[in-house]
N, C-alpha and C positions, 0 to 999 in steps of 0.2 A: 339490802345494804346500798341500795341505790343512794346518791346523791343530786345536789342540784344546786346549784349555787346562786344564781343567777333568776328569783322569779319574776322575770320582767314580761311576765304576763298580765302582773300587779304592777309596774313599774311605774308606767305612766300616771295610771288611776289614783297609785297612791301621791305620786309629784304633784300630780295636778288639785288634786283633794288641796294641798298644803298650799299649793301655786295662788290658787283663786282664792284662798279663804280670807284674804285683805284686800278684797277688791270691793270697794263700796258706792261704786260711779252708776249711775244710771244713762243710757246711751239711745238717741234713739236713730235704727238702723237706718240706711239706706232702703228705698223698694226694694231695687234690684236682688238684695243682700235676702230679704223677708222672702223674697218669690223663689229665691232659690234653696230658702230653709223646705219651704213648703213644696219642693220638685223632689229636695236629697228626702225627706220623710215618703213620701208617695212611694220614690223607686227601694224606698228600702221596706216596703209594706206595711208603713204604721205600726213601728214596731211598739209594742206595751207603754214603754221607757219615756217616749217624745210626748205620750199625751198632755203630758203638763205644762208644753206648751199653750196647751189651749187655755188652760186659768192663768197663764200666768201675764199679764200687758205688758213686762221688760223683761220677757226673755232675755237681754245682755249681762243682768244680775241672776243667772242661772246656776243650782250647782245642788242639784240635788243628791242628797247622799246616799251613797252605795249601801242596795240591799244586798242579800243573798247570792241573788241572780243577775241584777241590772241597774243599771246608775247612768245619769247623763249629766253631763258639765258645759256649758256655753259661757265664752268669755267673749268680749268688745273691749274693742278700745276707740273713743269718738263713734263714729259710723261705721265702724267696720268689726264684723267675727272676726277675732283671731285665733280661738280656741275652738274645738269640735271636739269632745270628747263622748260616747254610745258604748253602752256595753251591752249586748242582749242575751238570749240564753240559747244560745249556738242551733236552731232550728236551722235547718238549708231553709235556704230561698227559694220560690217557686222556681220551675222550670223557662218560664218568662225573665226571669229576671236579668239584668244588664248590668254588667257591670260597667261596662265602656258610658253607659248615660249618666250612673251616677255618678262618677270620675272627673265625667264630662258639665256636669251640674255643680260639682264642688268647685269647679275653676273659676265660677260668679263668686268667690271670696278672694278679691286678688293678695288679703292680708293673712289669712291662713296659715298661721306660724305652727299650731299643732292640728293633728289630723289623727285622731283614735278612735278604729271603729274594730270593737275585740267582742269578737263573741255572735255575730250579727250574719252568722247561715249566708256569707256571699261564698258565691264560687266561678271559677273561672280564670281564664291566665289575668292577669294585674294588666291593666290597659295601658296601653301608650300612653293617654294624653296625662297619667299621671306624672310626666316630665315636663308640664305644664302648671304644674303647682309650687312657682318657682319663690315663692316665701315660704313653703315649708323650712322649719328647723325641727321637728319631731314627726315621723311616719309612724305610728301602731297599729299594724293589722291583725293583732296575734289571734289563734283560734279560730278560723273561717277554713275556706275548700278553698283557696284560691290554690292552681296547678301551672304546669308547666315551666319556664325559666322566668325571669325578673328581665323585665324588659332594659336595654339599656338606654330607653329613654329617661331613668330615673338617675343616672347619671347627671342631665340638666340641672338636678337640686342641687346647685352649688351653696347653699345656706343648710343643709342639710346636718345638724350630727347627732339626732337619735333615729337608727333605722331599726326595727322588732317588727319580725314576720315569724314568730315563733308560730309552731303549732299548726302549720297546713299543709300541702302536700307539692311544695315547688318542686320540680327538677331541674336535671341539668346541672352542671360546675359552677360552684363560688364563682364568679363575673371577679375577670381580672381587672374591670373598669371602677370596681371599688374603690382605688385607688387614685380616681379623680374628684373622689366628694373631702372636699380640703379640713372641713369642718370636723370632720364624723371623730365620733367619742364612745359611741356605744354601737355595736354592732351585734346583736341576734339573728342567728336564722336556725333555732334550734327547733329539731322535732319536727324537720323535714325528710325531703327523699333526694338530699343532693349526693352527687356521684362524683368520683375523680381526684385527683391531686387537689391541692390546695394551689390558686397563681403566687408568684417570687411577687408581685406586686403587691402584695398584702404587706410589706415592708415598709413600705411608703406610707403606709397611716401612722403620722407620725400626728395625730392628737388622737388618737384609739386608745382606751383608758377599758374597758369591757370589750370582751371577745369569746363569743357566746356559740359554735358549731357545734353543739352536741345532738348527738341522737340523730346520726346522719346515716350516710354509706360513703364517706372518705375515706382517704386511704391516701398511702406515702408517706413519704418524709414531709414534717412539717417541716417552712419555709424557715432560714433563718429570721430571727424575729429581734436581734439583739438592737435593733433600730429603734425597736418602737420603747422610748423611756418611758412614754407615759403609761404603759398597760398595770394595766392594777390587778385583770381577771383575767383569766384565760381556760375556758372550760372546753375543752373538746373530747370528752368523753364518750363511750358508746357509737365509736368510730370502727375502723381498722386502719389507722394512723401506726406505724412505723418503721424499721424496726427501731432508730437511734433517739435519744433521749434530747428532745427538742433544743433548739439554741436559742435563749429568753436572758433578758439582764436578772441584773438580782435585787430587782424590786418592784418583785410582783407582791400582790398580798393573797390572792389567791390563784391557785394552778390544781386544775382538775385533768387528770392524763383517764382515770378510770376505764376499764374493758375497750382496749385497744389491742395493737398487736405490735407494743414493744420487747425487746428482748436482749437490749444491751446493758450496760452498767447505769450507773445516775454517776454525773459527773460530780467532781468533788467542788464545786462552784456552788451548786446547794444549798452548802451549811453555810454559805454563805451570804443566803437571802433573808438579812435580816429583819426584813417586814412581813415575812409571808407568815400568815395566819392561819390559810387551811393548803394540804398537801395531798391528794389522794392519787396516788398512781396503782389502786389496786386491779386486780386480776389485768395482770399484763404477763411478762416472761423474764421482768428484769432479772438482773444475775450478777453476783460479786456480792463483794462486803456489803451489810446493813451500818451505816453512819451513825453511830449514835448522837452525836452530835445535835441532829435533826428534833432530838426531845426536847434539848435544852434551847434550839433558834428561839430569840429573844420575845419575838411576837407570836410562836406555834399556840394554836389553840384544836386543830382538828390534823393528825395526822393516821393518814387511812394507807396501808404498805401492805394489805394482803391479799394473798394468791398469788405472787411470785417467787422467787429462787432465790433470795438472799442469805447468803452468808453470814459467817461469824460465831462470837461468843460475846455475851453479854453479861456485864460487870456490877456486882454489889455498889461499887462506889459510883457508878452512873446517875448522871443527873436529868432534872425534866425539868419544864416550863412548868411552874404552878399554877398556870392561867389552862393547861389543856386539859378539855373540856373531852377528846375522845384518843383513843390511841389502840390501833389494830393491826396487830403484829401477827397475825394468825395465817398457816398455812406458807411458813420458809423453810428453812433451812437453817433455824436460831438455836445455839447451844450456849449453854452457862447457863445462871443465876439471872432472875428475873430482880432488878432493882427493887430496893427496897419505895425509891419514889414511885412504881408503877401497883407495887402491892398493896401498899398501906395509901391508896389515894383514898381520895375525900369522894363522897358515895354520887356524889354529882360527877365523878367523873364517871367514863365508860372505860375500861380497858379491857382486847381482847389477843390472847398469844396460845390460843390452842393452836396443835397439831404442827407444832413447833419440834423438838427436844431438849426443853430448859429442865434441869434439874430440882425446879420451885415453881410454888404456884400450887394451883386447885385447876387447873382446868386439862385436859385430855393431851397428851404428848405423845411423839412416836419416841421410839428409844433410839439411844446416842447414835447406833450404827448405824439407824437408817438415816440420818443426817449425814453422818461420815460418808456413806458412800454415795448418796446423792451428792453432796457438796464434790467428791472427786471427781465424778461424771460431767459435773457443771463448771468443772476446772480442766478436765483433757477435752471433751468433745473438742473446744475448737481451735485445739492444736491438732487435730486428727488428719487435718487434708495437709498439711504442711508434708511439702518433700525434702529429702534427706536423700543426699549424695554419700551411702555408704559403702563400704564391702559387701558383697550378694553375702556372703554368710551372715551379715550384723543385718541386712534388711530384712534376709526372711526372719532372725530373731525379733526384730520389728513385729513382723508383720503378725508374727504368733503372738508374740505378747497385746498386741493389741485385737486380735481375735477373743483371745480370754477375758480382754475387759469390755469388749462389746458383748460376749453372750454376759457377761457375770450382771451389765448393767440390762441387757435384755430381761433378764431373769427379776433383778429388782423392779422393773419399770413392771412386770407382770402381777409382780407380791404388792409394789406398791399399788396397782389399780384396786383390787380386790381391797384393801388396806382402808384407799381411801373411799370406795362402794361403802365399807362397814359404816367406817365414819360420818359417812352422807347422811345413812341411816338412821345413826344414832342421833344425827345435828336434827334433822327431821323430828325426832321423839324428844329433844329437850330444848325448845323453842327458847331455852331463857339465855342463850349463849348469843343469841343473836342480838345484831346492832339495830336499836330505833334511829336511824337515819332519818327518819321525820323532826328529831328532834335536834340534832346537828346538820340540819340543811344550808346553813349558810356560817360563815366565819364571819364575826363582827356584823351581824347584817345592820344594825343602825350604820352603821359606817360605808358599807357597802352599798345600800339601798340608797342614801344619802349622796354618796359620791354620783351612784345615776341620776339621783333625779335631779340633781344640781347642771347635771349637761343636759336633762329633757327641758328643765325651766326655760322659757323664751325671756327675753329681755323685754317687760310689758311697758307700758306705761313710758316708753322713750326711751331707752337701752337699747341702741340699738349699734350694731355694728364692733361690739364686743368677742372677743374671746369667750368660750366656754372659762365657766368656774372651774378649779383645776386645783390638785393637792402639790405642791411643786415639791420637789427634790432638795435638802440641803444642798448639795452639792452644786446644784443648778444656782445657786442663790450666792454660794462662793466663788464662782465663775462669776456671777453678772457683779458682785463686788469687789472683787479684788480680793478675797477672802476677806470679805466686811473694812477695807483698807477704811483708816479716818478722814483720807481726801475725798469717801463715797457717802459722808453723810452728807447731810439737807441743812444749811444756815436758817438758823428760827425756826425750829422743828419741835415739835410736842416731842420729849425721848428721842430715840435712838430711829432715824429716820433716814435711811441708805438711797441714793441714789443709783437703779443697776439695768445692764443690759442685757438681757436674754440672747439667746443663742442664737434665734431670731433675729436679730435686733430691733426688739420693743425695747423701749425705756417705759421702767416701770419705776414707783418708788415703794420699797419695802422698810415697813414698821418692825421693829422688835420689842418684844414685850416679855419681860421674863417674870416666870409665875413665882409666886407666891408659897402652892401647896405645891409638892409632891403627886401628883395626880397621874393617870393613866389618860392620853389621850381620848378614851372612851369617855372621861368624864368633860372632854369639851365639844363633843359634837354638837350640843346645843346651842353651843356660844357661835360654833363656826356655820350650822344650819343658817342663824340670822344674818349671817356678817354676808354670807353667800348670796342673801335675796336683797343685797344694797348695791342695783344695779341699777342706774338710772343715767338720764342724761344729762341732767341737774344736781348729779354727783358724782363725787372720785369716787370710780366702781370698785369694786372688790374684783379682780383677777384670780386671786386663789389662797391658800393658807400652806403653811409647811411648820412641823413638829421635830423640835429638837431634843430629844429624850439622853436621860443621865445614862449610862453603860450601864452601872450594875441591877439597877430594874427598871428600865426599859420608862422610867416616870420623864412627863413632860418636865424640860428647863426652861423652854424658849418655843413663844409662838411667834412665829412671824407671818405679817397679813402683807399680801402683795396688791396693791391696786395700780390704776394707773398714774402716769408722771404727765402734770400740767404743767407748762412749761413758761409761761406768759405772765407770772406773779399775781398779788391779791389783787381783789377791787379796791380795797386803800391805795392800791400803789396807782391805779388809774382816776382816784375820785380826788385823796385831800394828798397823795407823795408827790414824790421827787420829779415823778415824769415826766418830760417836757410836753406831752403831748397827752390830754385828759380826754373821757370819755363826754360826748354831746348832750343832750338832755335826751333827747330818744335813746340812743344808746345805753343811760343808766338807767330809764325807766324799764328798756328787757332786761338790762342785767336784777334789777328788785326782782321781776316776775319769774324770772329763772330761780331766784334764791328763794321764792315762795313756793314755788311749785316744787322744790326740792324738798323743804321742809314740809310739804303736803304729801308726799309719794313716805317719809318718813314717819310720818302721823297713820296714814290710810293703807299704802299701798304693800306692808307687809305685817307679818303676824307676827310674836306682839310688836306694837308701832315701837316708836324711840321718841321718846319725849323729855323736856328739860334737858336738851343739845348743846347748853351755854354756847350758842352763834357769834361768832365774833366776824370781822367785815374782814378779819385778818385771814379767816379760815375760807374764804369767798375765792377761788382762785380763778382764773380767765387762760382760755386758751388760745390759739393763735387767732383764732375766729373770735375774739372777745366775747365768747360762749362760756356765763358763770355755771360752776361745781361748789357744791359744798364738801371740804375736807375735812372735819371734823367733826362727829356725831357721839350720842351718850351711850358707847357699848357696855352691854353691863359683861363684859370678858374684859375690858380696861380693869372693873374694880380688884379683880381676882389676880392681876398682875403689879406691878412692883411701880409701876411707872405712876409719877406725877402731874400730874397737868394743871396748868396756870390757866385760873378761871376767868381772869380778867374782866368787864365790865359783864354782869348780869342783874337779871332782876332781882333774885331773893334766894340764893343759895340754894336751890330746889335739885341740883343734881345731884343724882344717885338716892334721891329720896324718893321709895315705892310711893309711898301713901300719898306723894305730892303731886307725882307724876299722875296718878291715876285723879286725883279732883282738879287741878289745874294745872298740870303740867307743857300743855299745848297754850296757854297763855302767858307760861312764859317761855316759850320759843316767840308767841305773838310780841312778847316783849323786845327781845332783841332784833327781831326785822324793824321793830321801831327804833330802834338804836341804830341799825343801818340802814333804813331809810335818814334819817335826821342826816348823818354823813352824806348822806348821798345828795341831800338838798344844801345843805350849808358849805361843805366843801374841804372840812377840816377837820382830823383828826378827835374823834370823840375818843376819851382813853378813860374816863374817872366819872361816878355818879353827876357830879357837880357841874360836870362839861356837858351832861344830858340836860337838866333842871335848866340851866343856863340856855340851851340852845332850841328846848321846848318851849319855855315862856318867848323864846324870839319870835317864835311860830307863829303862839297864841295870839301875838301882836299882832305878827305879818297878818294873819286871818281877816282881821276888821281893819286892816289897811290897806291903800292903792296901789294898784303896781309898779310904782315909783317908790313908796315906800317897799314894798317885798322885794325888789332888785337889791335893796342892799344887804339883803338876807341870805340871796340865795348865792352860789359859788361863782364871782363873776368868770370861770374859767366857760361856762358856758354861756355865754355871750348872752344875744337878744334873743337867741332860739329857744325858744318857749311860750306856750300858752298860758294865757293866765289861767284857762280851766285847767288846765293839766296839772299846774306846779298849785292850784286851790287844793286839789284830789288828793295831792301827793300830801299836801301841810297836814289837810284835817285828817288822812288816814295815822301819818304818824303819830299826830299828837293823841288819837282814840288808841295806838298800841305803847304808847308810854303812858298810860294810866294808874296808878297809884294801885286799884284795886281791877284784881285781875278778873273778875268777873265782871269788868266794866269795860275790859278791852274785845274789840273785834274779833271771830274766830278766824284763822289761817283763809277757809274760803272767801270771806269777808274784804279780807287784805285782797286776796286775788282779782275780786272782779271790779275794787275799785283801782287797781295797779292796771290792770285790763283797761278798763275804762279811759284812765288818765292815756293812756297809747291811743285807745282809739282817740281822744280828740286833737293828740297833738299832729298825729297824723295827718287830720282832716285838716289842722294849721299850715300845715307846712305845704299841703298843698295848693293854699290861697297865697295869690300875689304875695313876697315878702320883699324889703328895700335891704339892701346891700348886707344879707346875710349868705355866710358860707358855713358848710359841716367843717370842721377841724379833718388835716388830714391824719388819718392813722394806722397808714401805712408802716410808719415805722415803729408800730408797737410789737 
């Protein structure tokens, strides 16, 4: 009846599987980078897996897919690895082997954001100069010999927050220095040999979302934990963790206590956690009343309560989660009637309440009295030390009376061994009573597996300096708004668009989007998997997602998507608005290339792309650093919500339409960067087809004209500063993406390298002699 919640042995492999399958760049390495693939292969004994380096000429487009036994993933970004991911099939490594050199060889990747080598027969303490690999943001070492303690040169990783060293033989105490890795989100060190208390500093991982020590040698009191909001998992099982029932907020979604050495009550806060999905506190010594309540938590899907000493009687009119998938009531101290929701379940569920004394049921029960006097025992013992200032005649009555219910419980504790010997036996001879826990290994695991891999994903492609992806809190979201106050929306916002502060204090801005159907959370992971991997630098990132569920079945009302708050208004407001101070011609030719590359990371850089985005120049925002985002994208979770959006100038009504999107859907995003380029040259509000048509045929003209004539084209806001090659580049690319026929316009890379282009020459302008020109200052934007 084992469990396991948490297989982040698969963790990574499976993130990265999903991570890398929209990467479609080809890169060609650095030497240095190549001499040191061919050092980490050598010292790791040419393992089976890497051969295919040798066919393949772009290693950086690497990602061969996981057999059986072995799988390897290589990702780049320009000239540099930033992904390593090896799986081998757990052989030791010769007695030669070093760890310290290939550690020492991996630090030739100064860009090495993930680093997974699972399975791959290393051994040895984990070297120092691994405190050296200071752009990791994911460590997997899971399944090797690596021993001794975790150096606290790995403390250094301050960009750190997925660390999984499941599955080898560290010792030594949890490292109270964990608490200086600012980032960390996921933390495994399961199915080690660590020894000791747990540190009070394990409180302070205030973005730890997974907390993974099981299958240790721990012990004590766990640390109070009510700190850490973000924790989603907490698995420390197969401990000797207690006696008292841990201090955790109540909203975890899953809590694995299983075979420890608790033996207090469960607090009445519990029934209170109403996201928690799977609950197993079994074979511990807990004692007191059984909550029924705990059937009915709104989210329960796997509750595991057996082999302890709980109390009670259980009621006909009791109710359960219709969603629970397992429920193990077996081996308390339970009397009454077994509900009719637990009897008559639906055959996909499991239920088990043997060796209980319920009055119903088909399965094996001890009779009422052995309950009754168990349960009495489990109610005086520990009032037993307790002194009493009385008369010597009423003490020694004391003291006799309680001699008779120490032998009388001696005598039962004797009937009951033998009782349950018989029982053991008989469970032994009817294998069908028992739980397939293989098959309720995880609670929600799309949900689970997804929340990790979403903190293992690195921010590729120019994401960088982000926040981990994160499921936030209503609660948190009513704090940062004022509980949604009307003075915290966003003027000229698609919907319902909040401006709010975190606790932090980030300013973020949160969307709300209310659904349509009635649906169960589960039915949006898919919407929220994609919304999760639109992190870029070239767009308003996704931060995190949060689920507003109706009370009576627990269905989504309201999703709200939190990204970041750009603060600096659109690129209209800097090209053809009000502001006194416009953007230069250099200046707007990066801000196009930002908006290109954005809509290229959109197209290419996740799975499936997002196309037919109807781009507006509106949606184009600038931050303090007049560094363009694009805030508005074609999510297909918008269609399934309630919310409207104004399409305003596009090419051909092509959004939300599948079959469009897949034959030209990417030419008409090329369309609308032709509609913000045109803006971006002429200097004035494009709002209406006719204002295109109009300001394209100007082009056409400018084209076969002199630069005396094209000056009165282009936005006199940018003075003389410009090239005539640059502002040629700029005319003929726009006028080829405002084409009539879409399979006649440019593709996205197209627009890129001649936006690229038009920079490089202006640059090379600016740097010849020029007579009495100045940049604009803009300082005060």
């Amino acid at each position: 009846m084992g469990t396991q919640i948490l297989p982040s042995s698969h963790l990574l492999c499976l993130s990265m599987a999903i991570f890398l399958s929209g990467i479609h760049h080809s890169w060609q390495l650095e030497p240095s980078q190549s001499q040191a693939l061919v050092k980490i292969r050598q010292l790791l004994y040419n393992p089976s897996v890497v051969s295919i380096w040798d066919s393949r000429p772009d290693i950086c487009d690497l990602d061969q897919p996981e057999s059986s036994s072995h799988s390897l993933t290589l990702a780049c970004y320009e000239d540099s690895i930033t992904q390593l991911h090896i799986i081998g099939n757990n052989e030791p490594l010769p007695q030669n082997f070093s760890a310290d050199s290939l550690f020492a060889a991996l630090t030739s990747l100064p860009n090495l954001k993930v680093l997974s080598l699972v399975s791959l027969g290393m051994w040895g303490p984990l070297p120092t100069v691994t405190g050296n690999l200071s752009s990791l943001e994911i460590l997997n070492l899971t399944s090797n010999y690596f021993n001794a303690t975790i150096p606290v040169q790995v403390s250094s990783l301050k960009n750190l927050q997925t660390l999984v060293l499941d599955g080898n033989m560290f010792t030594g105490t949890v490292p109270d220095w964990l608490s200086s890795l600012p980032l960390l989100a996921v933390l495994s060190l399961k199915n080690n040999s660590f020894h000791g208390t747990l540190p009070d500093s394990l409180s302070n991982l205030r973005n730890i979302r997974i907390l993974d020590l099981s299958m240790n040698h721990l012990s004590g009191q766990v640390p109070d934990l009510r700190n850490l909001t973000n924790l989603q998992v907490l698995d420390i099982q197969d401990n000797f963790f207690g006696p008292q029932f841990p201090s955790l907020h109540t909203k975890l979604v899953a809590l694995v206590l299983r075979n420890n050495q608790f033996h207090s009550g469960i607090p009445v806060e519990l029934s209170y956690y109403y996201q928690l999905q799977k609950l197993d506190i079994s074979f511990n010594g807990f004692v007191g009343p059984f909550m029924p309540s705990l059937l009915s938590l709104p989210s329960i899907t796997y509750l595991d309560v057996a082999e302890n000493r709980f109390t009670g009687m259980l009621f006909p009119n009791m109710s359960c989660n219709p969603q629970l998938a397992l429920v193990n009531l077996s081996s308390n101290l339970l009397t009454g009637d077994l509900p009719p929701c637990l009897q008559s379940a639906p055959k996909s569920r499991v239920v088990v309440y043997e060796r209980n004394c319920l009055s119903s049921g088909d399965q094996v029960q001890h009779p009422y009295s052995f309950c009754r006097i168990e349960a009495m025992a489990v109610k005086i013992l520990p009032h037993m030390h307790k002194e009493e200032r009385r008369p010597f005649s009423k003490e020694v009555l004391a003291l006799i009376i309680v001699g008779v219910i120490v032998g009388v419980v001696a005598l039962v504790g004797l009937v009951f061994l033998v009782i349950r010997r018989l029982n053991a036996q008989n469970t032994a001879k009817t294998p069908a009573t028992r739980l397939p826990s293989e098959q309720f290994s995880t609670v929600d695991a799309a949900k689970l597996i997804f929340d990790a891999r979403n903190i293992s994903q690195t921010m590729k492609l120019g994401a960088l300096g982000l926040p981990a992806y994160r499921t936030f809190f209503l609660e948190e979201l009513k704090e940062a708004t004022n509980n949604f106050d009307e003075s915290s929306l966003i003027e000229g916002s698609h919907g319902q668009i909040y401006k709010g502060k975190l606790t932090d204090g980030t300013i973020v801005a949160i969307r709300s989007l209310q659904m349509r159907r009635r649906q169960r959370s589960q039915s949006y992971m898919h919407h929220i998997e994609l919304i999760s991997k639109l992190r870029h630098s070239h767009l308003v990132s996704a931060l995190g997602h949060c689920f507003e569920c109706f009370p009576d079945d627990s269905c989504v009302s309201r999703i709200f998507l939190i990204t970041e708050s750009i603060p600096n208004g659109t690129l209209r407001g800097c090209i053809s608005g009000n502001r006194r101070q416009r953007l230069n011609w250099t200046q707007r030719i990066a801000a196009a290339i930002g908006v290109v590359k954005g809509i290229q990371f959109l197209h290419t850089g996740i799975v499936p792309g997002l196309f037919s985005n109807n781009l507006k120049i509106t949606d184009v925002l600038l931050d303090h650093n007049l560094h363009v985002k694009i805030s508005s994208y074609n999510l297909p979770l918008l269609a399934e919500s309630r919310e409207q959006v104004d399409v305003g100038v596009s090419s051909s009504g092509l959004k939300g339409n599948a079959q469009a999107r897949g034959k030209d859907g990417d030419k008409t995003d090329v369309y609308d960067l032709g509609v913000i380029l045109l803006e971006i040259i002429v200097g004035r509000p494009i709002t209406s087809k006719n204002d295109v048509v109009v300001a394209r045929d100007l082009l056409i003209v400018g084209m076969k004209a002199d630069d005396i004539a094209r000056k009165t084209i282009i936005d006199p806001a940018v003075g003389k500063e410009w090239s005539s090659e640059s502002i040629k580049t700029l005319m003929e690319i726009c006028i080829r993406c405002l084409h009539n026929e879409p399979s006649e316009r440019p593709s996205v890379e197209d627009v890129l390298w001649n936006l690229q282009f038009a920079a490089q020459v202006q640059d090379s302008w600016r740097g010849e002699p020029q007579s009495n020109l100045q940049s604009p200052d803009l300082s005060s934007q």
